[in-house]
C-alpha positions in Angstrom: -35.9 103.9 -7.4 -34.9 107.0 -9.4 -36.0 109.3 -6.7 -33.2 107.9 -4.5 -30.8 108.5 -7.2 -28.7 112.0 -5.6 -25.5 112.0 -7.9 -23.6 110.5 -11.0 -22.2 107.9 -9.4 -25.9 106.3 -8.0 -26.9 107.2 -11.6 -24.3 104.8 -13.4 -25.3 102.3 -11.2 -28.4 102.3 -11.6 -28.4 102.6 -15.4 -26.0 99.5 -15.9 -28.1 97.6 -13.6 -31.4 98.4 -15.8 -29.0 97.4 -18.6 -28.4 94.0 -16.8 -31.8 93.3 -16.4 -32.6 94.2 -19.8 -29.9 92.0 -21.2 -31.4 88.6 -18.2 -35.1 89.1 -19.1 -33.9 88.8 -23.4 -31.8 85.9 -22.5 -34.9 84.0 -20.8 -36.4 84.6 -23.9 -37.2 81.6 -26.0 -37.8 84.0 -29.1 -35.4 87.1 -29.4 -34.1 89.3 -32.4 -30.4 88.4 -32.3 -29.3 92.0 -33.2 -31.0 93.6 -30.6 -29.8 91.3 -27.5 -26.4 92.0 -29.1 -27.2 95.8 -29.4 -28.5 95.4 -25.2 -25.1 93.4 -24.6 -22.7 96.1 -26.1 -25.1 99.0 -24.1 -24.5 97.1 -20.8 -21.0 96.4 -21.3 -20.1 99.8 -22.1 -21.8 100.9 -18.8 -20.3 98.4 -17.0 -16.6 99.4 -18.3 -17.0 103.1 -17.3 -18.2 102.1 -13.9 -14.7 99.8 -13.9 -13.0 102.6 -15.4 -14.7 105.0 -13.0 -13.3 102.5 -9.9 -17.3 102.9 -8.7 -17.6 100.8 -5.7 -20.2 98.0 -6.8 -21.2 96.9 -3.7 -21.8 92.5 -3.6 -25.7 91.8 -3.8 -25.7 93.3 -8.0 -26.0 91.8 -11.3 -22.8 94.3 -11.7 -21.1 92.3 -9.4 -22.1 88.6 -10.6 -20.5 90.0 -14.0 -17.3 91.2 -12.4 -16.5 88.8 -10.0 -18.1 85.9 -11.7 -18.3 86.0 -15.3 -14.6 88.1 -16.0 -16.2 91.5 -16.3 -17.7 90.0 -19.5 -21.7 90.6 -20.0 -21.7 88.6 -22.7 -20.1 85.4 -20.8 -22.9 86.4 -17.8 -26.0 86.5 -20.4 -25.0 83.0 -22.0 -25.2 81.7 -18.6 -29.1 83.1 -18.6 -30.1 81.9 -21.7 -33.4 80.1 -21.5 -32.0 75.7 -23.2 
């Protein structure tokens, strides 16, 4: 994927997708440090909010745009609703 990535915008994408995924794989988890998912949560957030900020178009088959359109730009509100019960 990385060698398809040709400017800053592909690169933020890509970036706060890995972030989502990151952040869905430690919610699945049945054992996780808490400070660390939080840490992940706050990385993928931030990401998220400069690609807002940055009016990057997300396109509609993301993780970026399940959290925006979905879960109120909040990837804290989309994670809880991967946590492994």
């Amino acid at each position: 994927m990385i060698e398809e990535i040709y400017n800053t915008r592909q690169a933020l994408l890509y970036l706060t997708n890995c972030s989502l995924e990151t952040v869905g794989e430690m919610a699945q988890l049945d054992k996780r440090r808490r400070i660390d998912y939080e840490r992940h949560i706050l990385i993928a957030q931030s990401a998220l909010d400069l690609v807002l900020k940055f009016n990057i178009e997300i396109g509609t088959n993301t993780r970026i745009y399940e959290v925006v359109v979905f879960n109120n730009k909040s990837v804290k509100q989309w994670a809880n609703s991967h946590e492994h019960d």
